[in-house]
C-alpha positions in Angstrom: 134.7 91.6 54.3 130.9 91.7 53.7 128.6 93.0 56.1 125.9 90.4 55.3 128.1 87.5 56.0 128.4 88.9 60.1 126.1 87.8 62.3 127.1 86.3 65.6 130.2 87.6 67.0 132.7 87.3 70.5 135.2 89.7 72.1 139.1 88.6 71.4 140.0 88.7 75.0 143.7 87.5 75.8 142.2 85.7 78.6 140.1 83.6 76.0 143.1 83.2 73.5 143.7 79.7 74.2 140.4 79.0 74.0 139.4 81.0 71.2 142.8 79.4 68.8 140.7 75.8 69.6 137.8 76.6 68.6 136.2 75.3 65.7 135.5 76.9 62.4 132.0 78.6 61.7 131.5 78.2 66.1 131.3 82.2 65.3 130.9 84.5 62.1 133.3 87.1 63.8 135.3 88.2 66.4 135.7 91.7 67.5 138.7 93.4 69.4 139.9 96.4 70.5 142.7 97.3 68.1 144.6 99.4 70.5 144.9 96.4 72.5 146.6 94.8 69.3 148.4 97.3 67.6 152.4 96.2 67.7 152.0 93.1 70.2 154.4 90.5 69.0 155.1 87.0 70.3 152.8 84.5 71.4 149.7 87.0 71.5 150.6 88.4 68.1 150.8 85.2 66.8 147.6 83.9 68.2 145.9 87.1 66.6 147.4 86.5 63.3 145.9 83.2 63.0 142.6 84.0 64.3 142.9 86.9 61.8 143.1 84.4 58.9 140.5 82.1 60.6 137.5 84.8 61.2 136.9 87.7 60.2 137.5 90.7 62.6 135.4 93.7 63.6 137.4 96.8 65.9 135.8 98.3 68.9 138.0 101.4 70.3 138.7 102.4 73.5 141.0 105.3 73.8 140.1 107.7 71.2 138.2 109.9 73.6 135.8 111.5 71.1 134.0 113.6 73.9 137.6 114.6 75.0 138.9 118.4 75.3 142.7 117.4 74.7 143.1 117.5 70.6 142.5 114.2 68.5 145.6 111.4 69.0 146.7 111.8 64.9 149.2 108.7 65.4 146.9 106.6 67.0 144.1 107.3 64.6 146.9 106.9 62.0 147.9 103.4 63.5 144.4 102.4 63.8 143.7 102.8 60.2 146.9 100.9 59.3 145.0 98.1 61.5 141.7 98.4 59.9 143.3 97.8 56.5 145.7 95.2 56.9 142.8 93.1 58.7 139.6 94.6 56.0 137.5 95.2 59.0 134.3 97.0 57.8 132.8 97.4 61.3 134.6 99.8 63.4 133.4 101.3 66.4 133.9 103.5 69.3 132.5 105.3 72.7 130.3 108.2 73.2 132.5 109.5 76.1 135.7 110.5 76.8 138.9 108.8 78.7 141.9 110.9 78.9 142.6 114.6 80.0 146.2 115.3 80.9 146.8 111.0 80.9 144.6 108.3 80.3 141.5 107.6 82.8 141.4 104.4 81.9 136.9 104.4 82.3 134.8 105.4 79.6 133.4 109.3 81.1 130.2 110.6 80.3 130.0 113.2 77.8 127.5 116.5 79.2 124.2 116.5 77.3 124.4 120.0 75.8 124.2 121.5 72.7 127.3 122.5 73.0 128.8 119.1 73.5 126.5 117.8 70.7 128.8 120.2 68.3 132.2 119.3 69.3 131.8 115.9 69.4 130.5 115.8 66.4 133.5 117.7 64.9 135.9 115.5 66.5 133.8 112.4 65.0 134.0 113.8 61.6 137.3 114.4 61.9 138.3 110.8 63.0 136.3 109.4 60.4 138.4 111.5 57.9 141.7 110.3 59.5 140.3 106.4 59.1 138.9 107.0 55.8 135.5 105.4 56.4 132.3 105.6 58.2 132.6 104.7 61.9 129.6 104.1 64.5 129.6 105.2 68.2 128.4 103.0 71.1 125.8 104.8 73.2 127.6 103.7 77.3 126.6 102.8 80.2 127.5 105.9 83.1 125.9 106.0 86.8 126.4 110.4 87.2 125.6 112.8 84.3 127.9 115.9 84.2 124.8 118.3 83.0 121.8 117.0 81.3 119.8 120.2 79.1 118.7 117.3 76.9 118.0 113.8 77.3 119.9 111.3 76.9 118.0 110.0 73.8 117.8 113.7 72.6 121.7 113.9 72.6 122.6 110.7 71.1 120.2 111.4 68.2 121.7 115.3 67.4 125.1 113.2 66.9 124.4 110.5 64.7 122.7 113.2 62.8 125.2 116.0 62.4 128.1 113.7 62.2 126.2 111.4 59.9 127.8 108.5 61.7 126.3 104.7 62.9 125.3 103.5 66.2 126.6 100.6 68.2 123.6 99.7 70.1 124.9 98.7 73.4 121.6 96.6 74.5 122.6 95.7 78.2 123.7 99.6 78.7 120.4 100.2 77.6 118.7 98.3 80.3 121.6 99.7 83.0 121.1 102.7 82.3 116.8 102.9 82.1 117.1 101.0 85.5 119.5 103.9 86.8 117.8 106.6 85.7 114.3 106.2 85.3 113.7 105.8 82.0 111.4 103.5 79.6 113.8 100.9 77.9 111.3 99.8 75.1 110.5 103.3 74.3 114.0 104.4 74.2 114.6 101.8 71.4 111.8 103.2 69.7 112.8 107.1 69.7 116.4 105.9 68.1 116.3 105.9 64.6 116.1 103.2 62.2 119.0 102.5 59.7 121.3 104.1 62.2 122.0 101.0 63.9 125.1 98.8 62.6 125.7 96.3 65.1 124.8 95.4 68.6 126.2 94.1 71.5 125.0 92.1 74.7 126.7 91.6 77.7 126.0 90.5 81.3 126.2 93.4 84.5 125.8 92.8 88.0 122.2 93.4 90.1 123.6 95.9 92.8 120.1 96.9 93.8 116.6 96.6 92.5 117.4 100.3 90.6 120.8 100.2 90.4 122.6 97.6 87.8 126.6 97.9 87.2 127.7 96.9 83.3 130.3 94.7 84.4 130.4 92.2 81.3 131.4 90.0 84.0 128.5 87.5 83.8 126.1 85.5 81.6 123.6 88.2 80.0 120.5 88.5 82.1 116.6 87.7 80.6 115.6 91.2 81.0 118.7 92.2 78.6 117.9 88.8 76.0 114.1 90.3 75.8 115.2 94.2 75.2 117.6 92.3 72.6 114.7 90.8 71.0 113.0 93.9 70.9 116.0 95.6 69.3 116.2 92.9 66.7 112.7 93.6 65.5 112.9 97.5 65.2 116.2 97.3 63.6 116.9 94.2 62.1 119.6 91.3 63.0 122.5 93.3 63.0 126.3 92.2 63.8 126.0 91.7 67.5 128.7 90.6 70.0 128.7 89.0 73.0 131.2 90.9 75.1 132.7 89.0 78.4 136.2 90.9 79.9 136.6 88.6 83.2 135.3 85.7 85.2 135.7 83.8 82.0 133.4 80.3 81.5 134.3 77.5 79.3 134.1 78.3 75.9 131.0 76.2 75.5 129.0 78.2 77.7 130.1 81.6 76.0 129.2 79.2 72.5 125.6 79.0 74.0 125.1 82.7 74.9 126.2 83.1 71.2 123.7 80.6 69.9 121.3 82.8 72.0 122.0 85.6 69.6 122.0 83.7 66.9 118.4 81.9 67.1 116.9 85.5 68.1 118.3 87.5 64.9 116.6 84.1 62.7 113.2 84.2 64.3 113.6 88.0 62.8 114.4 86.8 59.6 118.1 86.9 59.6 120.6 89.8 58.9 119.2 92.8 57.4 119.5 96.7 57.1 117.4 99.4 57.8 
């Protein structure tokens, strides 16, 4: 699977499966799913994979590798993931900048600290996985409301990792916004302190307006203006890249999620299409 042929994307959600099987050919270029959620699931859901497998092409977004972790690497889930990857040629694989298990699984995505420190073992433990899966990966910056320890700035830490790992970034546009509304920051100018050919994909989701500075990523709703403009603004430092539209609950009809897509679609053409930096 090409790159250059990936535009538009959805999540695979289960609770869209039904949906998702009756959709019509070329309504997306891609759909994207969290592999762990995948691996080994037989019956019905396994099925409804498989044929959507053969119908789109598929992009991976983890959730459970923990690369900020302290508790060692999980070899067999890296292992099954890259058995995954192949079978279904997904070129676009991604996962968090956090961590999400210690003695178990947390089940939320944890904010790594903004150290040096930090900035060195992650990045070992992203070389490491990119060893295991035999190809370059990209890490999604998140969204978090508390910061363990901040020596750096956020900006500042993401940037040391892509750098010394040599990895990609999955620009999380709506985490963006979340996160310069909860802490203070300039969105636009953290867009332009990332650097360019970094970015690999994108994704846009929909969060919920607790208060005037505090916004919870809840990609439980239609994407908000503010997040379609900072989009726009992404498109045209870094190009259209392979964007998703990520929704995990309060699901619409298909046809709106199709419009939210079209959305994406008509912003990364008024930039001139897909491109790379």
């Amino acid at each position: 699977m090409n790159t250059t042929s990936l535009f538009t994307g959805l999540g695979l959600r289960r609770g869209l499966m039904a949906q998702l099987l009756a959709m019509e050919a070329g309504a997306v270029d891609f759909l994207e799913c969290a592999p762990e959620n995948w691996i080994g699931v037989g019956g019905a859901y396994g099925q409804g994979l498989a044929c959507l497998a053969e119908r789109f092409p598929l992009a991976c977004h983890g959730l459970s590798l923990s690369l900020g972790g302290s508790a060692p690497l999980d070899i067999g889930l890296l292992e099954q993931t890259r058995q995954f990857l192949d079978r279904h040629q997904v070129c676009l694989y991604s996962e968090h900048l956090s961590y999400c298990s210690d003695d178990g699984h947390l089940y939320d995505l944890m904010p790594i600290p903004f150290t040096e420190e930090a900035v060195h073992h992650v990045v070992a433990r992203i070389r490491q996985a990119q060893d295991h899966l035999q190809r370059r990966i990209a890490v999604e910056n998140i969204s978090y409301y508390a910061a363990p320890y901040q020596a750096m700035s956020e900006l500042a830490f993401i940037r040391a990792v892509l750098d010394e790992a040599d990895c990609d970034l999955l620009l999380d546009v709506n985490n963006v916004f979340v996160n310069a509304c909860n802490h203070g920051y300039d969105a636009e100018a953290f867009l332009q302190g990332l650097p360019l050919g970094r970015v690999t994909g994108m994704h846009v989701a929909g969060h919920y307006d607790e208060a005037p500075d505090l916004k919870v990523d809840t990609h439980g709703a239609p994407v908000r203006d503010d997040v379609w403009r900072l989009f726009a603004i992404a498109c045209e430092r870094f190009g259209a890249q392979p964007t998703v539209l990520e929704r995990d609950f309060n699901y619409p009809p298909l046809a709106e999620l199709l419009e939210e897509t079209a959305r994406i679609r008509a912003v990364q053409q008024a930039v001139g299409g897909l491109r790379h930096g």
